[in-house]
C-alpha positions as CSV (number, residue, x, y, z in Angstrom):
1,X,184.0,47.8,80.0
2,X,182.5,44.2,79.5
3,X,180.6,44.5,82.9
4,X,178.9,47.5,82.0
5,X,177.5,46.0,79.0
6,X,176.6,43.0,80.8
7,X,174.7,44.5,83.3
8,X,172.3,46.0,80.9
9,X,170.0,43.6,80.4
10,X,170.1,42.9,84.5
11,X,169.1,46.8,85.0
12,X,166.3,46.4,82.1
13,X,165.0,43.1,83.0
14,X,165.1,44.9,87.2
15,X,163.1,47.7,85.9
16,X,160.8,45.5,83.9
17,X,159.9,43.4,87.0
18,X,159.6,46.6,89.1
19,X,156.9,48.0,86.2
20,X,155.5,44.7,86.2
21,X,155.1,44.7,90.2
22,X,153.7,47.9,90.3
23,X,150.9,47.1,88.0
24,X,150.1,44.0,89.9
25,X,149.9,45.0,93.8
26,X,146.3,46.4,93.3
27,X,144.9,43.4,91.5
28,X,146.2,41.4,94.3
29,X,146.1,43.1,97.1
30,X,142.4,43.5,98.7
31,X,143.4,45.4,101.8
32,X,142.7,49.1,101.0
33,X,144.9,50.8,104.3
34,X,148.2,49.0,102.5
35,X,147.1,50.2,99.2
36,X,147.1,53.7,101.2
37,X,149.9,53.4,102.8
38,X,151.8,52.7,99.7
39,X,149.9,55.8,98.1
40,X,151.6,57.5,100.9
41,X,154.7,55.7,101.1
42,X,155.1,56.8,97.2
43,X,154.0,60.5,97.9
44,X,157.1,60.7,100.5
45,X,159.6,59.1,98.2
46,X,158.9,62.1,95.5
47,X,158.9,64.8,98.6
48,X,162.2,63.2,100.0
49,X,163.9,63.0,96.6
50,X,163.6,66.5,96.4
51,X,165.3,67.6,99.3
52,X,168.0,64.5,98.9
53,X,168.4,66.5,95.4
54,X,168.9,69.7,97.3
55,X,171.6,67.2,99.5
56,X,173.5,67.0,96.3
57,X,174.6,70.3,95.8
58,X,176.1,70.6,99.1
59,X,172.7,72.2,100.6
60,X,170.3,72.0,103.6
61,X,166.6,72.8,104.2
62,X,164.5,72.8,107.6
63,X,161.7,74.2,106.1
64,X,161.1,71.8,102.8
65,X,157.5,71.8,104.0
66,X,157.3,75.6,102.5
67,X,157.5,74.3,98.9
68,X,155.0,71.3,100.0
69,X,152.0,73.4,101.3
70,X,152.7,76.2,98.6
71,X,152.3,73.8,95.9
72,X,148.8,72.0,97.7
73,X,147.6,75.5,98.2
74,X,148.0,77.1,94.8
75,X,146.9,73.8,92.9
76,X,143.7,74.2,95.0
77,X,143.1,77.9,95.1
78,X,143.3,77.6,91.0
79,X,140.9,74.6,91.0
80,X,138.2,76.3,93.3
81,X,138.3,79.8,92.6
82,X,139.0,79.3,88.6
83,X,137.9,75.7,88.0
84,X,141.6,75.0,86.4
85,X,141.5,71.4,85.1
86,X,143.4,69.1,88.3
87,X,146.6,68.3,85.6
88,X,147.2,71.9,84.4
89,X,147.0,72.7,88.4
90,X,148.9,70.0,89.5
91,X,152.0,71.3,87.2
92,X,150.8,75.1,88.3
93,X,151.5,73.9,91.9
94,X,154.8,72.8,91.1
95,X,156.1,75.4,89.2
96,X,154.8,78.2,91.6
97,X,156.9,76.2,94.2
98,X,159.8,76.3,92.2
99,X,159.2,80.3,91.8
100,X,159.0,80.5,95.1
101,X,162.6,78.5,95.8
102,X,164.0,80.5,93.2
103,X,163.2,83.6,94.9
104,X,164.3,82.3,98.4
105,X,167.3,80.7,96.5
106,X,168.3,84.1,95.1
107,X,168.5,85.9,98.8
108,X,170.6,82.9,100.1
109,X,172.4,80.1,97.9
110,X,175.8,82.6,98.9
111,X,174.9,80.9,102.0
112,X,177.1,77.7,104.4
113,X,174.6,74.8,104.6
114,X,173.1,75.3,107.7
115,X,173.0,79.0,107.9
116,X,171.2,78.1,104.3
117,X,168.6,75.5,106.4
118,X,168.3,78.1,109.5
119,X,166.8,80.2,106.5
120,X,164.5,77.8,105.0
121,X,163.0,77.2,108.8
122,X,162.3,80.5,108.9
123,X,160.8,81.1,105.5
124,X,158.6,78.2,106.5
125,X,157.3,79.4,110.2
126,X,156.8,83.0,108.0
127,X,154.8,81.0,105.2
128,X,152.8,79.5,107.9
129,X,151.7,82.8,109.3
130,X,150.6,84.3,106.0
131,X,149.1,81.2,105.2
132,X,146.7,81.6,108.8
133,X,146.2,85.7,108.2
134,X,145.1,85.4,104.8
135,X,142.1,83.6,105.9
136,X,139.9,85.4,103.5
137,X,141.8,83.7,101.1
138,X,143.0,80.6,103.0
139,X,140.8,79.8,105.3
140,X,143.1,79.9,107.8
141,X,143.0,76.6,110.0
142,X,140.2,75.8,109.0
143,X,141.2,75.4,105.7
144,X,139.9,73.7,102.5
145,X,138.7,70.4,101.3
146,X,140.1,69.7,97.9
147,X,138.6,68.4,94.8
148,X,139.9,64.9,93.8
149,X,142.1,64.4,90.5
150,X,142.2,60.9,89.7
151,X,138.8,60.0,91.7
152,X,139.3,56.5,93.1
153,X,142.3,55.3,95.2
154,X,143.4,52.7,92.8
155,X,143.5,55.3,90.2
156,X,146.0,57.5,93.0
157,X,148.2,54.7,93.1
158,X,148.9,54.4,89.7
159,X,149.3,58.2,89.3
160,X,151.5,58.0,92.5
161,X,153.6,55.1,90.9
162,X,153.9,57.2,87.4
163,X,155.3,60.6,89.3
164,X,157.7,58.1,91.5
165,X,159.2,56.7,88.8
166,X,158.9,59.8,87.1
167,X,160.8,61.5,89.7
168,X,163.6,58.7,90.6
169,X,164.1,58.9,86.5
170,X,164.9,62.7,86.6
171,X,167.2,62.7,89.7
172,X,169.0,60.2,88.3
173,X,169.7,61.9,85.1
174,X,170.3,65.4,86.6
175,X,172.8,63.8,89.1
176,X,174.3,61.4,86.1
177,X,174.5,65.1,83.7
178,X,177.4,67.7,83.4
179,X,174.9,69.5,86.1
180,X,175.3,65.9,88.5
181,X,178.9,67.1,88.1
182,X,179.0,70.2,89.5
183,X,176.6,69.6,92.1
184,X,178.9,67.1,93.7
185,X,182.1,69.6,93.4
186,X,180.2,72.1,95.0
187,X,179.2,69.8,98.0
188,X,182.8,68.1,97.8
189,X,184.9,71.7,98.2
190,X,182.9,74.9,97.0
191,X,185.7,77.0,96.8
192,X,187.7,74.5,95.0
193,X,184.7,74.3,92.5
194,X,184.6,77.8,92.2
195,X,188.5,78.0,91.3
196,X,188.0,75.6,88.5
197,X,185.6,78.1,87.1
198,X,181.8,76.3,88.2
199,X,179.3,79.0,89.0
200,X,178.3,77.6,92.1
201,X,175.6,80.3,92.9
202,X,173.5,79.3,89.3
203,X,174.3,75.3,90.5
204,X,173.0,76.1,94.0
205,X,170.0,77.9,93.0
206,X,169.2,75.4,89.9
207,X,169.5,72.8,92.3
208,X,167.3,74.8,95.5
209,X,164.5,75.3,92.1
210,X,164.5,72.0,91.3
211,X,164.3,70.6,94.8
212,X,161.1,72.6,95.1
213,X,159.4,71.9,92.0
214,X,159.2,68.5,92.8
215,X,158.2,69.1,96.8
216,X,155.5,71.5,95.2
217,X,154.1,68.3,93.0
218,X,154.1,65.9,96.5
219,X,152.5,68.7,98.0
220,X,149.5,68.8,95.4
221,X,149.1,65.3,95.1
222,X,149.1,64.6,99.0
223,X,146.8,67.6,99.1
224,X,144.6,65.8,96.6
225,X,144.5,62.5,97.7
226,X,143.7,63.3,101.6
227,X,141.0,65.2,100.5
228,X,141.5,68.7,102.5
229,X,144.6,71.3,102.8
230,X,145.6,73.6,106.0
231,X,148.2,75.1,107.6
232,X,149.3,71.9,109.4
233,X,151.0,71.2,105.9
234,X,153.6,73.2,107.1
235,X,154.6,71.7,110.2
236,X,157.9,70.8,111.8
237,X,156.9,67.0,111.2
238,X,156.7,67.5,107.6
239,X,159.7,69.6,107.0
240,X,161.9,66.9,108.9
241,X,160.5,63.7,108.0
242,X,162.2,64.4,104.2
243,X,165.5,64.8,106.2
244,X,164.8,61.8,108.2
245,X,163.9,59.7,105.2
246,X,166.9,60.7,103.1
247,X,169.6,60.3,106.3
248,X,168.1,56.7,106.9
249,X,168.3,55.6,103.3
250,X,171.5,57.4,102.5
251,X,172.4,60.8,101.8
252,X,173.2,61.6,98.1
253,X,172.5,58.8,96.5
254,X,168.9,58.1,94.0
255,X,167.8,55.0,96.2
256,X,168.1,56.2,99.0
257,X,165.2,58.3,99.2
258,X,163.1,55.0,98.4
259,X,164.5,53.0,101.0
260,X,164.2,55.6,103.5
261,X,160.8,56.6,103.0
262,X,159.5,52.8,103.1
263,X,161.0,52.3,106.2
264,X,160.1,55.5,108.1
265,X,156.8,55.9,107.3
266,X,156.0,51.8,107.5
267,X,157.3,52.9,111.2
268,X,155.0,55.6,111.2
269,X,151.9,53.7,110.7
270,X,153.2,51.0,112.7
271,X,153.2,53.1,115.8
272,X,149.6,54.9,115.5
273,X,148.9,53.4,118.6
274,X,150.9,56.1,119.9
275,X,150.8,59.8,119.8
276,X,152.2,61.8,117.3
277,X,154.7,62.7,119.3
278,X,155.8,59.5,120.9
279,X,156.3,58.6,117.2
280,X,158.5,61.2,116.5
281,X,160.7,60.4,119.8
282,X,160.5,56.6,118.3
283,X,161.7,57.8,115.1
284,X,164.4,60.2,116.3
285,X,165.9,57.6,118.1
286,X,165.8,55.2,115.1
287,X,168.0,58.1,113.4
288,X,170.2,58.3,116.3
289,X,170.5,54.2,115.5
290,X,171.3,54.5,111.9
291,X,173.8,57.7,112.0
292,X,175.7,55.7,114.8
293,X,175.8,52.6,113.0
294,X,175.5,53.1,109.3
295,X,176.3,56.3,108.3
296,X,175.8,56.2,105.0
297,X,172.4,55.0,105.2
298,X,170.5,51.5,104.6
299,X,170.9,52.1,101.2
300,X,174.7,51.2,100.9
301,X,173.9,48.0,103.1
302,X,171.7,46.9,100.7
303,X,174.1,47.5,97.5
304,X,177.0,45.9,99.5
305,X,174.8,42.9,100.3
306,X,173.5,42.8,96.8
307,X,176.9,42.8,95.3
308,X,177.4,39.8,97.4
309,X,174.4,37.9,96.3
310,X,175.0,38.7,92.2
């Protein structure tokens, strides 16, 4: 009992300095790629969240990148063809995403894991289709450049920073909630869970809806911020580098998300020297590295090491 009060103030005065960090980087830092590569960094931390979240209810996705380029395209169809205002789009992005997972989620939350992520691929490869034979509406590949939000970078990073803490907030109070609850029973035993009377099949799909709301919002802000939208948002790299980033910071757990997508994608850009695909063999074999040796992620390496420290 007496620890738990004691470590309040260390988790307030932790977030406090983190606030205080945030606001600081771009007054002191001139170099405009990092300042980008944070923007990015922060973009990836929301998109791998979401699936992570999906993680906690005992789920899988291969095709996350779905509910990423559905919630660009819709946030930028609304802006060009009805001249929405970017904010009311940017939420319209994320909730058509989440209609959309609901919908999927309905046809297959009765679904085993992977069966469940064999699905998602497919719905994604499908999306990707429509997406290049609706060029009428689309574009097709050639796709669309998209109208800024914020204007300058500075002011994406401190949007970025707002819907990253925004984001790590929410997760952390749906997965500390009565909901947090069943979602781990469900991924702990699901027939247990269902014995002791938890609908698993409204968990699983609150927890598939939410996971895609909050892919839908990386998906209109990355859309945003690079300036221009096509089908190559739904590529194999971007529905497994959420996987990747959540394995390598550690499965089920709110940090890990964070630590994964720093590391990964500060891998990523490391490497642009190399072909895209040279970078993904790179990073697959840096998974391979982490599964082997810490299977629960960098995340738990850091709070054991931490622990030590304090």
């Amino acid at each position: 009992m007496f620890k738990e009060n004691n470590s309040l103030p260390s988790h307030i005065l932790l977030a406090a300095i983190t606030i205080a960090a945030i606001v600081a980087v771009p007054q002191f830092l001139s170099n405009q790629y990092i300042i980008h590569v944070i923007i990015l960094i922060g973009i990836y931390i929301i998109y791998s969240s979401s699936w992570n979240l999906l993680a906690f209810s005992g789920q899988a996705s291969l095709g996350h990148a779905a509910f990423l380029g559905l919630g660009g395209y819709f946030s930028t169809l609304l802006i060009i063809n009805f001249g929405l205002n970017p904010w009311i789009s940017m939420v319209a992005g994320g909730i058509f995403a989440a209609f959309i997972g609901f919908l999927i989620g309905l046809t297959c939350v009765r679904l085993r894991e992977w069966f469940l992520a064999m699905v998602t691929f497919g719905f994604a490869v499908i999306v990707e289709t429509i997406i290049l034979a609706m060029d009428w509406i689309t574009q097709g590949t050639t796709g669309y450049a998209t109208p800024s939000l914020v204007g300058s970078r500075i002011n994406y990073y401190y949007l970025v920073m707002v819907l990253v803490i925004t984001t790590i907030m929410a997760v952390h109070l749906i997965v500390k909630s009565r909901v947090g609850l069943a979602f781990s029973a469900i991924r702990e035993n699901e027939l247990e869970a269902e014995n002791s009377g938890i609908d698993t099949v409204k968990y699983k799909l609150l927890a598939f809806t939410l996971s895609a709301f909050f892919a839908g919002i990386a998906g209109v802000v990355l859309a945003h911020y690079v300036g221009y939208i096509s089908n190559e948002i739904f590529s194999f790299h971007h529905s497994f580098m959420p996987l990747i980033m959540a394995v390598t910071g550690g499965l089920n757990t709110v940090g890990g998300p964070v630590i994964g997508s720093i590391i990964v994608l500060s891998i990523w850009e490391a490497l642009k020297i190399i072909n895209p695909i040279q970078r993904m063999i790179v990073i697959g074999v840096f998974l391979i590295l982490v599964v082997i040796f810490m299977p629960r992620g960098i995340f738990s390496l850091i709070k054991k090491y931490a622990r030590l420290i304090i």
